[in-house]
Residue, then its C-alpha position, 0 to 999 in steps of 0.5 A: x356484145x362482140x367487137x370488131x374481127x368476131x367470126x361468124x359461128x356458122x360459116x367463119x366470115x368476120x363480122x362485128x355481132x352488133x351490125x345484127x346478122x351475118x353479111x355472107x350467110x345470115x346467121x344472127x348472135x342475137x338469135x343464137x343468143x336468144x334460144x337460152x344458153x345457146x340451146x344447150x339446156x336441156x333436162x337431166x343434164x346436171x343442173x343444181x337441184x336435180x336429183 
């Protein structure tokens, strides 16, 4: 996904996203990824077709 010099969302360590987690604090791309846009959909937020 991401090339080298990407920076870990929680703690700013760099890191390439395809080695899988964090080495410093854990965090995983993969499963922030996988928690459907990035945890943000939520209902009545302005989705099409909402009334």
């Amino acid at each position: 996904m991401a090339s080298d010099g990407s920076r870990c969302l929680r703690c700013g360590e760099q890191f390439d996203y395809d080695d899988g987690a964090c080495p410093n604090c854990g965090w995983s791309s993969a499963e922030f990824r996988s928690r459907g846009r990035y945890n943000l959909a939520r209902p009545g937020t302005g989705e099409w077709g909402e009334d």
